[in-house]
C-alpha positions as CSV (number, residue, x, y, z in Angstrom):
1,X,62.7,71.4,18.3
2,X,58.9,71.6,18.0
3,X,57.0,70.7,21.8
4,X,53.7,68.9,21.5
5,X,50.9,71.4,23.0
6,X,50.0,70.6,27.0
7,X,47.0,68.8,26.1
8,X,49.5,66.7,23.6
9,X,52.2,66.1,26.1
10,X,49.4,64.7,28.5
11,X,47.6,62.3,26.0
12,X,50.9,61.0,25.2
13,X,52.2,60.8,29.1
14,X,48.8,59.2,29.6
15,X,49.3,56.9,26.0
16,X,52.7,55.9,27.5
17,X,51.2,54.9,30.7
18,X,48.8,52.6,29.6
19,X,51.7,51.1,27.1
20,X,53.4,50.5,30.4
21,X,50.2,49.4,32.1
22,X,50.0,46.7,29.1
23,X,53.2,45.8,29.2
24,X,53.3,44.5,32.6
25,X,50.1,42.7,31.7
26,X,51.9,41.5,28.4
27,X,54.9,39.5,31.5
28,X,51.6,37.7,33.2
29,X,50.1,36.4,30.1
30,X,53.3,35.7,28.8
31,X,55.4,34.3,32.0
32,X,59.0,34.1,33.1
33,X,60.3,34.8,29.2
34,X,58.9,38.0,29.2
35,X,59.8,39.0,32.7
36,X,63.5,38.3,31.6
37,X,62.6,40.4,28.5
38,X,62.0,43.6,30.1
39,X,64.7,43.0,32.3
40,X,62.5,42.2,35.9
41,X,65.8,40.5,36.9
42,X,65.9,36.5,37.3
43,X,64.9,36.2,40.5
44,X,61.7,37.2,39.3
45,X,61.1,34.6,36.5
46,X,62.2,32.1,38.8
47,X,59.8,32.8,40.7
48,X,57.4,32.8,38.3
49,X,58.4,29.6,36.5
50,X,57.8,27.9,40.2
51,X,54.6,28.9,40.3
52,X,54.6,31.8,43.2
53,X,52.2,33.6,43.3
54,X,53.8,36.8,44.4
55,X,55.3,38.8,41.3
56,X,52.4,38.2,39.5
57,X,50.4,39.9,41.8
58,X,53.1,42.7,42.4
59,X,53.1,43.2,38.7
60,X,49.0,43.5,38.0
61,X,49.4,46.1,41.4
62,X,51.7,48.0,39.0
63,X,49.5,47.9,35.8
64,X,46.5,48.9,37.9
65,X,48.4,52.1,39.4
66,X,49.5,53.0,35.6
67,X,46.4,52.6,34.6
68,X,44.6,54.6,37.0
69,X,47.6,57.4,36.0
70,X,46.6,57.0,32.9
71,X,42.9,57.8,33.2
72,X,44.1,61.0,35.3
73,X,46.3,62.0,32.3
74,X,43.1,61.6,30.1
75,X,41.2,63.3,32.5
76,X,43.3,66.4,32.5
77,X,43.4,66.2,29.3
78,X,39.5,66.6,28.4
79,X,39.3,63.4,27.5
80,X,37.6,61.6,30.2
81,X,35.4,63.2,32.9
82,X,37.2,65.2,36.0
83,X,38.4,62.1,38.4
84,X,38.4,62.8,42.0
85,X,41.2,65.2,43.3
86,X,42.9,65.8,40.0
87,X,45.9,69.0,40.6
88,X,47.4,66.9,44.0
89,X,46.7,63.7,41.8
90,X,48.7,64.9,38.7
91,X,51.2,66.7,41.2
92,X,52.1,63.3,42.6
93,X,51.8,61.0,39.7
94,X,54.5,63.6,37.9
95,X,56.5,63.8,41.0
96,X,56.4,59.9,41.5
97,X,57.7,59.5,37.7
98,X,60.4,62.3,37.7
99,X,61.9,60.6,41.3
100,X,62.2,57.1,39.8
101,X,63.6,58.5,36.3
102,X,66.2,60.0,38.4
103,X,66.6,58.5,41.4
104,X,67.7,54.9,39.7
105,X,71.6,55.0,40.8
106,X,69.5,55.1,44.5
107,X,67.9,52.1,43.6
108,X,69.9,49.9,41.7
109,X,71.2,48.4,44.9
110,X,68.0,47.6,46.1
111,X,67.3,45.4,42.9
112,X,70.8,43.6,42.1
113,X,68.4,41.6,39.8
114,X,67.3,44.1,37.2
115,X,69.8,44.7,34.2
116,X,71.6,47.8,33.6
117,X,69.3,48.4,30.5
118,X,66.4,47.6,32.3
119,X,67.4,50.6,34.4
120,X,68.7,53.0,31.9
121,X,65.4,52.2,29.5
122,X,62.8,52.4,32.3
123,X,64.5,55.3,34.0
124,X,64.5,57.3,30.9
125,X,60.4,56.3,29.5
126,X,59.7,57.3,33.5
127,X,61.9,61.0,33.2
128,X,60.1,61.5,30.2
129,X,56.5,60.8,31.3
130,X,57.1,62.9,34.1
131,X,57.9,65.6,32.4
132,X,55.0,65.3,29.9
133,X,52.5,65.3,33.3
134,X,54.3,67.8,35.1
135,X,53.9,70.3,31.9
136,X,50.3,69.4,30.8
137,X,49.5,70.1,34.4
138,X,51.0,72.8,34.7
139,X,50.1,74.3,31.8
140,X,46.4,73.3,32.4
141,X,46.3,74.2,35.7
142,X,43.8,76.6,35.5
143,X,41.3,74.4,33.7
144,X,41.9,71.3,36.2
């Protein structure tokens, strides 16, 4: 199997972030249809098609955060200028991605809503980012 160079592995961590980042953007624009799509669980596109307020603003809060983990990701990567303290930064954003790749059994409870692909696709995209950030970082360590 042929790995993708640190500075790859972070482009594409960062790349899949801001798919991510889009995608949660993509359930605003679109509504409750596309909520159910990517498996947010119905209570959420209820909520939606009544008109709350609530998981639309949980869901740009989400975009925004992979966004911004996305620009680190860029950062470290040469491709944007240094952002403010990028190795804890990087450290956390990989931990944060590697916990919720594994830790879904954890939360499954927590979200009765969300489909068992919902948690088996997310987990995985999320275990696999975090391993792309955790070895661009460390790889580039020295250079951060």
């Amino acid at each position: 199997m042929i790995l993708p160079s640190p500075t790859h592995a972070l482009l594409l961590g960062g790349a899949l972030s801001a798919a991510a980042a889009l995608a949660h953007l993509a359930c605003i624009a679109i509504g409750a249809p596309a909520y159910r799509w990517m498996g947010a669980g119905e209570s959420m596109a209820r909520a939606v098609e009544a008109g709350r307020w609530q998981p639309h603003a949980m869901t740009l809060g989400i975009a925004a955060v992979l966004a911004v983990w996305s620009a680190y990701a860029f950062a470290a990567a040469g491709r944007l200028p240094a952002l403010p303290l990028m190795k804890p930064a990087l450290v956390a954003i990989s931990t944060v991605y590697l916990l919720r790749g594994l830790a879904f059994p954890l939360l499954m409870p927590r979200f009765p809503g969300n489909s068992l692909g919902f948690w088996l696709v997310s987990s995985g995209i999320c275990l696999l980012i975090g391993l792309l950030y955790g070895w661009g970082t460390a790889d580039r360590w020295s250079a951060l």
